[in-house]
C-alpha positions as CSV (number, residue, x, y, z in Angstrom):
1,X,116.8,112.8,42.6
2,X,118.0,116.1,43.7
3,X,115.9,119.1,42.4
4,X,118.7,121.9,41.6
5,X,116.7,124.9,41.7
6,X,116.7,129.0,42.5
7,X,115.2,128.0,45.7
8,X,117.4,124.9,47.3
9,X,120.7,127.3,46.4
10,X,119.2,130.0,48.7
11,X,118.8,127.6,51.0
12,X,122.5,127.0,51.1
13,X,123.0,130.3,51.7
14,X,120.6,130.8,55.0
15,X,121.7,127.9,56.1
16,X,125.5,128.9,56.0
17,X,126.4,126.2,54.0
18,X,127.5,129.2,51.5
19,X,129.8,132.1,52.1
20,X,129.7,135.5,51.7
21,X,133.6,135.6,50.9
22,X,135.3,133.6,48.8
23,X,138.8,131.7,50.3
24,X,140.5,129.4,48.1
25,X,138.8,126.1,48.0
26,X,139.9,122.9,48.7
27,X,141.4,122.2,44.8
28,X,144.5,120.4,43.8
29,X,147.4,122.4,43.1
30,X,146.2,122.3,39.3
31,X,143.5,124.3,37.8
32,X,140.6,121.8,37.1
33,X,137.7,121.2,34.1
34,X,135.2,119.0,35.2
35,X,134.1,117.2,31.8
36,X,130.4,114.9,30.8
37,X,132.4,114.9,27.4
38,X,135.4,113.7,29.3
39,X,133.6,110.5,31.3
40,X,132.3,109.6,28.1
41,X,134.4,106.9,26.5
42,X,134.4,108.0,22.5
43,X,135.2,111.1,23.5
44,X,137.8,110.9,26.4
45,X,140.8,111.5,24.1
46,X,139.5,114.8,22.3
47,X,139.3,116.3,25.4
48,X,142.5,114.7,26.9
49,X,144.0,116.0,23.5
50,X,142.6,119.8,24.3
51,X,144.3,119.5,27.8
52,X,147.6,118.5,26.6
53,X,147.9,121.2,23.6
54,X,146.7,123.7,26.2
55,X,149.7,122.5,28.7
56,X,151.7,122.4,25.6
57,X,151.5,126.2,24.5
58,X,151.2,127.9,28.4
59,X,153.0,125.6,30.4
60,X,149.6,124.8,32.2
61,X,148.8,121.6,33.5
62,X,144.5,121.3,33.8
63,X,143.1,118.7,35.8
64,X,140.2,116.5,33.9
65,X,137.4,115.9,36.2
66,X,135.5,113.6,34.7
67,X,131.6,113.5,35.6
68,X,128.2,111.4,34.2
69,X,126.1,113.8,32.2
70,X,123.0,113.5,34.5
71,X,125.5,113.5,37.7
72,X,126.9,117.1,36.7
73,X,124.6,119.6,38.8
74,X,124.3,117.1,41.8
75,X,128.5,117.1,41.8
76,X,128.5,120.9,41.3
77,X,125.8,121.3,44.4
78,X,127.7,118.8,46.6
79,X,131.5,120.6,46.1
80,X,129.7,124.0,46.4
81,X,128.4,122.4,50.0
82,X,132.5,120.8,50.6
83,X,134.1,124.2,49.2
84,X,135.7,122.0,46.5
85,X,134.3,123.3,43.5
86,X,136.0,122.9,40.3
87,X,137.9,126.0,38.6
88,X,135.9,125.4,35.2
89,X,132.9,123.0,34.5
90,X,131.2,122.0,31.6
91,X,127.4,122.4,31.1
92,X,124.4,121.6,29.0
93,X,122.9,125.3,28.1
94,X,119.7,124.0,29.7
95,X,121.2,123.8,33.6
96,X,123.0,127.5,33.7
97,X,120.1,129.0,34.7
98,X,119.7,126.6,37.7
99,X,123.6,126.8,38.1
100,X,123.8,130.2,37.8
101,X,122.6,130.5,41.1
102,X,125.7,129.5,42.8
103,X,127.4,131.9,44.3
104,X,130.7,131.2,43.6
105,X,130.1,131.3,39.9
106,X,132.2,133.8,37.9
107,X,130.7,136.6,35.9
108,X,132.3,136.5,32.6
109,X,131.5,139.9,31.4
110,X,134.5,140.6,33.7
111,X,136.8,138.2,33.6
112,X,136.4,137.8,29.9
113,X,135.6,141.2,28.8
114,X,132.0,141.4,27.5
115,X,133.2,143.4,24.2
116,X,135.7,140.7,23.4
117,X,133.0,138.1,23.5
118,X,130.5,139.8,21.3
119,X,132.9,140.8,18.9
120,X,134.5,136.6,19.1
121,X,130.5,134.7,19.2
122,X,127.4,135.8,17.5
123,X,124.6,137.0,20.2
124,X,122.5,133.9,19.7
125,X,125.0,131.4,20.4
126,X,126.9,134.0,23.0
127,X,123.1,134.5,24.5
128,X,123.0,130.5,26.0
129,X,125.6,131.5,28.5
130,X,123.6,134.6,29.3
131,X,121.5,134.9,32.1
132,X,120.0,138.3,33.7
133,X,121.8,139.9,31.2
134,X,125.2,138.7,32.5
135,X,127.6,136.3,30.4
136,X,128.1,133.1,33.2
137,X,128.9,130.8,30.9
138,X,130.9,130.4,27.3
139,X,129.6,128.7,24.4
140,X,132.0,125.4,23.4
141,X,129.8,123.7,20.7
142,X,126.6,124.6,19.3
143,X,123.8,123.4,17.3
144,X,120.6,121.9,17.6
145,X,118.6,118.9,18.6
146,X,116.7,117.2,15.9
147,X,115.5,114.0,13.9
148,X,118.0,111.9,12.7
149,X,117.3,108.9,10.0
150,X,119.1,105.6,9.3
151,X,119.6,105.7,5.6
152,X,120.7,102.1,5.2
153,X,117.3,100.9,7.9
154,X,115.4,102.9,5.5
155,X,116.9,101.4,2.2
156,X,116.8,98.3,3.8
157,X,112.9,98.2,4.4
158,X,111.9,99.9,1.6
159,X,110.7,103.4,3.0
160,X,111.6,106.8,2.1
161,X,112.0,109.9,4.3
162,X,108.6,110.9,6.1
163,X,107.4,114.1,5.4
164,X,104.3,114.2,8.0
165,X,103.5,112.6,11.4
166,X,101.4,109.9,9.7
167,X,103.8,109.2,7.0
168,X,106.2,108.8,10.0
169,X,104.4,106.0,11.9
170,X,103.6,104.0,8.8
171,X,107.5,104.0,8.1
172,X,107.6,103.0,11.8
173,X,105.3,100.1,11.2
174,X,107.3,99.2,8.3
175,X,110.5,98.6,10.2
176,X,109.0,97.0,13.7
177,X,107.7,94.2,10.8
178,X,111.3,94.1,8.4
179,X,113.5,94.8,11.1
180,X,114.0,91.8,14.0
181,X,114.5,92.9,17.4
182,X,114.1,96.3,16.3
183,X,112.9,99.5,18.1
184,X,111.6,101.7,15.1
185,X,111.7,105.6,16.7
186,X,114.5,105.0,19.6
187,X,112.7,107.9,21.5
188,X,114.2,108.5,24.9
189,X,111.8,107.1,27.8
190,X,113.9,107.4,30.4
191,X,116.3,110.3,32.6
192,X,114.5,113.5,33.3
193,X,117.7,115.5,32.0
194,X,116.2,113.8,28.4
195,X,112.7,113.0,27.9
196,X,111.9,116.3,28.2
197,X,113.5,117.0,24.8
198,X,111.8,114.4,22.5
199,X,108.3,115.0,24.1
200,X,109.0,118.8,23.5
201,X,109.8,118.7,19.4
202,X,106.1,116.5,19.9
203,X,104.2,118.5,21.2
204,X,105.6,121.7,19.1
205,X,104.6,119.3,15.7
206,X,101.3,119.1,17.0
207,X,100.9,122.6,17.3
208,X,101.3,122.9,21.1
209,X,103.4,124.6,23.5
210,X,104.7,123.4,27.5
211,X,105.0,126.9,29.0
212,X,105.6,130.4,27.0
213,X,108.2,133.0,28.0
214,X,106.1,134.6,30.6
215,X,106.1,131.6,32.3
216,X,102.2,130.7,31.7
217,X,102.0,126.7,31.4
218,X,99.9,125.5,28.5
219,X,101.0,122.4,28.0
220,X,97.0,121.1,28.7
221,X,95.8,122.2,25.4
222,X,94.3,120.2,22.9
223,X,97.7,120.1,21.2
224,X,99.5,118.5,24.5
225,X,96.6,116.0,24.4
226,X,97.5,115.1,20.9
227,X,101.4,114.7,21.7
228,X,100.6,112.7,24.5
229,X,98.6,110.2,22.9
230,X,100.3,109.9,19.4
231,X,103.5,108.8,22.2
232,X,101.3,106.6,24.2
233,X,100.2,105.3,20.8
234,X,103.4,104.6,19.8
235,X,104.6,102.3,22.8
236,X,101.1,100.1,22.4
237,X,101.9,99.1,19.1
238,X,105.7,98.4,20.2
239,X,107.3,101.4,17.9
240,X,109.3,103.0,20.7
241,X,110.6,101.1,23.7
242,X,110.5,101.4,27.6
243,X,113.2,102.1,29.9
244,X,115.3,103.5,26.7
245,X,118.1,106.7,27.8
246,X,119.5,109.1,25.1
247,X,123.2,106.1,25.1
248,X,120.7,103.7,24.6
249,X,119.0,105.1,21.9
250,X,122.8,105.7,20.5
251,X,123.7,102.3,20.4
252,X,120.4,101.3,18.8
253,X,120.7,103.6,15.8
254,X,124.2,102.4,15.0
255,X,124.1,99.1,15.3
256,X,121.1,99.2,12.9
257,X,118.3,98.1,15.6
258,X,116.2,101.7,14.8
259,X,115.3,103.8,12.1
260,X,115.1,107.1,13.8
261,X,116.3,109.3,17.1
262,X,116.1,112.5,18.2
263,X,119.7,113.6,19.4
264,X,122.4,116.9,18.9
265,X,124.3,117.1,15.5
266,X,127.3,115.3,18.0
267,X,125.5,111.9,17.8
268,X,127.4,111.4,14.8
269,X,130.7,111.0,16.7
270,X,128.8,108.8,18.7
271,X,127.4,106.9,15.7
272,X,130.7,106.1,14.2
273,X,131.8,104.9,17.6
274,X,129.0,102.6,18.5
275,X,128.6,101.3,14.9
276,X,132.6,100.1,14.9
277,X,132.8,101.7,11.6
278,X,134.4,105.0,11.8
279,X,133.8,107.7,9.5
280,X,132.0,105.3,7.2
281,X,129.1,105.2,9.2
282,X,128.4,108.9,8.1
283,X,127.0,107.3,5.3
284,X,123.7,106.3,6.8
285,X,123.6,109.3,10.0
286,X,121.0,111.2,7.5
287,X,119.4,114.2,9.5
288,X,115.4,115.4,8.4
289,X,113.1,117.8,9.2
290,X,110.9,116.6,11.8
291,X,108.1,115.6,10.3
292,X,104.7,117.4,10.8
293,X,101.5,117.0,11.1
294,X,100.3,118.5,8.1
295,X,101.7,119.4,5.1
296,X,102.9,122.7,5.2
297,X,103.8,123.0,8.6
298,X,107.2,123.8,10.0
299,X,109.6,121.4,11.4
300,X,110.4,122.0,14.8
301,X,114.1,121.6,16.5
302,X,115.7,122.7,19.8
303,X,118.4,125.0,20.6
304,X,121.4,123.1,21.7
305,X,125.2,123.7,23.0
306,X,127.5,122.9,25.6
307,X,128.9,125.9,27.6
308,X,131.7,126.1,30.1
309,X,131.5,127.6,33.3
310,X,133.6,128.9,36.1
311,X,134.0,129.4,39.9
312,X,135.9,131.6,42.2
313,X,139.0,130.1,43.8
314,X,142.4,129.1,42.9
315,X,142.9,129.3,39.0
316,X,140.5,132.5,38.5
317,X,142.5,135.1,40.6
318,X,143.1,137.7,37.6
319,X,143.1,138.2,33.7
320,X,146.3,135.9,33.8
321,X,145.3,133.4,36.1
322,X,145.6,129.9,34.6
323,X,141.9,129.4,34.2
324,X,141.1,132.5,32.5
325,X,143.6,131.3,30.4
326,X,142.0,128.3,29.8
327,X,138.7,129.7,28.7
328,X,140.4,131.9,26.4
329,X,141.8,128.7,24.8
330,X,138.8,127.0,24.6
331,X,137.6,129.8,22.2
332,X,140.7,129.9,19.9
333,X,140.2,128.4,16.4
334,X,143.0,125.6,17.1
335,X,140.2,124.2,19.8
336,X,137.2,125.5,17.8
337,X,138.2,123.9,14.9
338,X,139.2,120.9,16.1
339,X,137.2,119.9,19.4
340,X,133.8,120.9,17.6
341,X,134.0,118.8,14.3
342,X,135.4,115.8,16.2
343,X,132.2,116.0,18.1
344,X,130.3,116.7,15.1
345,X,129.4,119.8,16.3
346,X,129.6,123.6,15.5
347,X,132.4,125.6,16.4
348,X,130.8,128.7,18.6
349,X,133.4,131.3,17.3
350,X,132.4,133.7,14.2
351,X,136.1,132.4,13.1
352,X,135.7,128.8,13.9
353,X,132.3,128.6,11.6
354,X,134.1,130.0,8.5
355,X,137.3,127.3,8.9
356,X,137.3,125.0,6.1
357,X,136.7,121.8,8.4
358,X,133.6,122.8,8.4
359,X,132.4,125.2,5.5
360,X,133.7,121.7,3.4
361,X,131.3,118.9,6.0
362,X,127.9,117.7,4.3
363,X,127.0,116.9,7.3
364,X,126.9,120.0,8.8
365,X,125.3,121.3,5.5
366,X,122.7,118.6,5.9
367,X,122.0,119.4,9.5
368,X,121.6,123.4,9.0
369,X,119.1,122.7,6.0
370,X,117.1,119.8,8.0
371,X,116.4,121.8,11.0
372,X,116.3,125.7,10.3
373,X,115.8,128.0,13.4
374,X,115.7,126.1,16.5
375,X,113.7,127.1,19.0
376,X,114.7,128.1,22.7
377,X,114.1,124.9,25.5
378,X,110.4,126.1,26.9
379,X,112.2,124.1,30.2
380,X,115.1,124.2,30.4
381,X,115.2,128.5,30.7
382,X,113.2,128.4,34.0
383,X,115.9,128.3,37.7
384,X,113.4,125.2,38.5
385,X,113.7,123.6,35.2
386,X,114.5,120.5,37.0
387,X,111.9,119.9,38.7
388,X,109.3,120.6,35.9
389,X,111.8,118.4,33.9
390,X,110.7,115.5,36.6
391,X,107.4,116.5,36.4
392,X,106.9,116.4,32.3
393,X,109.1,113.1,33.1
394,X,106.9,111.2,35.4
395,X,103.9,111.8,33.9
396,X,104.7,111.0,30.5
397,X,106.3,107.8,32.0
398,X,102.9,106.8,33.5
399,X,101.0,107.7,30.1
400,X,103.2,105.8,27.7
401,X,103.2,102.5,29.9
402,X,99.5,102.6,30.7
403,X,98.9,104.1,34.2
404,X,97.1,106.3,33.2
405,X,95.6,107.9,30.4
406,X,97.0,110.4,28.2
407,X,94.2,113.4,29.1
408,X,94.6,112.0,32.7
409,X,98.7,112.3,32.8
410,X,98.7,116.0,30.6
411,X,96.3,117.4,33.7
412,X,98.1,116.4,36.2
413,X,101.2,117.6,34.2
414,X,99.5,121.1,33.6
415,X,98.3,121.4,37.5
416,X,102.1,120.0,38.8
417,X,103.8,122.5,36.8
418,X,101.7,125.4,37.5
419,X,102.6,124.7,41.1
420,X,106.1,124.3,40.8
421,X,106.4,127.5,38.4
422,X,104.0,129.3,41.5
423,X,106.6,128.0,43.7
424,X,109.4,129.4,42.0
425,X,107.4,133.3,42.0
């Protein structure tokens, strides 16, 4: 696995792989997107759809490039080697800081005008394409990651929403014994890009943090402890499963196999794909506040979007070149209010949020009131995020399936971080 940090994309750059100027690449004749959403088969044809409106109003053909969500910064590092970057690329807001660190990459504060995108997104949302200060990135979708219930699992065995942690693994317990075949909490137990997340909203139930804004790593508190062995818990008595990634866990929920995920408000679209039933599987895609472990506490969810980025070259010449065009597009309210509901997401605009698509949605009413204020990835923030991602990954790998013990794995979590972060200066 290829650690995209600060440190390896300086190393381009004494190395020469990297240069100072900037000729045009070796692109097709079109501007291109690469696209996660676009390799993803649900979605293929709302993004297909965005490209041919966009061709349809400017006369602007874009090239789809489409790209496996946990291949995206390895691609991005290996065209930035071949000088065949893309003109535009889509991102989880958890890689721009590592990916900001590309040369190449535009600063939007100029191409884009930084007053025209404060006055167009709210500074929150706006803020997960800001890094330094500088706008390298626009928002496309927003939300958050949270808990999501299966209403008709829960019906079905008898249990009702769980308000605390305890409450949650007796419903757990409930559906492992009702449900055949079943995996209860479909928490993700494999990719680096995702464990992270669930064992995050853990350890922040339980009172804990993994590393503060300074940078200080304190995930080997008695609260880290706690998360670590209420997971580890969890796979002994067979309520979450091994070798399970975030599709996986997809699948699962909609075909009724689990009870409970944690996922963005988009696994809905997914949901209704999976499930073979359409918008009538909204029925049962309930989200909840994570539950706590007391009463009283607050539920806990993560900040969450996908942002688009882009790269000097062909395509991002001038104000009029054809992919500042397209990012303009991307933030009009015939893309926002389209693209972002069909994903079950939140259009980033201040525009695209007051459309009626989705002032009218439950769902999105549902989501807003089940997870509050999300809080910003503690990981995901730092240039070396993926290699404390691997890190958080490994170790909870080995406690959950018994190679060591929860105290044991959270140590050498604490001390393997603390290294990397020291690394990083």
């Amino acid at each position: 696995m290829v650690d995209f940090n600060r440190r390896q994309f300086g190393g381009l750059l004494a190395s020469g792989a990297a240069l100072a100027s900037y000729p045009a690449f070796a692109q097709s004749a079109n501007p291109s997107f690469m696209s996660f959403t676009f390799a993803e088969d649900p979605n293929r044809p709302l993004v297909q759809k965005v490209i041919d409106d966009f061709k349809a109003q400017s006369g602007i053909s874009m090239e789809a490039v489409g790209s496996a969500w946990g291949d995206v910064q390895k691609n991005l590092l290996l065209r930035q080697r071949s000088k065949t970057l893309p003109t535009t690329a889509q991102l989880s807001e958890r890689w721009l800081p590592a990916v900001a660190t590309i040369p190449e990459i535009v600063d939007l504060d100029q191409a884009l005008g930084r007053a025209k995108l404060e006055a167009s997104i709210d500074p929150a949302v706006l803020a997960m394409g800001q890094v330094g200060g500088k706008t390298f990135a626009i928002p496309l979708i927003t939300g958050s990651i949270g808990m999501i219930a299966n209403k008709e699992v829960l019906e079905k065995v008898g249990v009702g929403v769980p308000k605390t942690l305890a409450e949650f693994r007796s419903a757990l317990l409930v559906i492992r014994d009702k449900v055949p075949n079943s995996v209860p909490f479909a928490a993700v137990t494999k990719n680096p890009s995702a464990i992270p997340l669930d064992f995050m909203i853990m350890v922040w139930l339980h009172g804990g943090r993994i590393i503060d804004e300074s940078g200080k790593v304190l995930i080997g508190s008695d609260a880290g402890r706690a998360a670590m062995a209420f997971m580890a818990g969890l796979m002994k008595d067979r309520l979450i499963a091994p070798e399970l990634d975030r599709p996986d866990s997809r699948r699962l929920f909609a075909q009724g196999a689990s009870g409970f995920f944690i996922d963005a408000p988009q696994a809905r679209s997914f949901v209704r794909s999976f499930s073979g039933k359409g918008e009538a599987a909204d029925a049962f895609v309930l989200p909840i506040p994570t539950p706590v472990l007391k009463a009283g506490d607050t539920p806990r969810s993560i900040q969450w979007g996908h942002l688009v980025c882009a790269f000097k070259g062909a395509g991002m010449e001038d104000a009029n070149a054809p992919g500042v065009k397209w990012l303009n597009y991307l933030l009009s309210d015939a893309v926002q209010g389209s693209l972002a509901p069909a994903l079950s997401a939140l259009p980033v605009t201040k525009t695209g949020q007051k459309l009626p698509i989705v002032q009218n949605d439950p769902f999105f009413k549902n989501w807003a009131q089940a997870t509050g204020v999300p809080l910003t990835n503690e990981i995901g923030i730092w240039s070396n995020g993926p290699e404390l991602s691997t890190i958080l990954s490994e170790e909870f790998q080995a406690a959950i399936l018994g190679q060591k013990s929860s105290d044991a794995a959270i140590a050498s979590m604490q001390s393997r971080m603390e290294a990397s972060m020291l690394k990083r200066g």
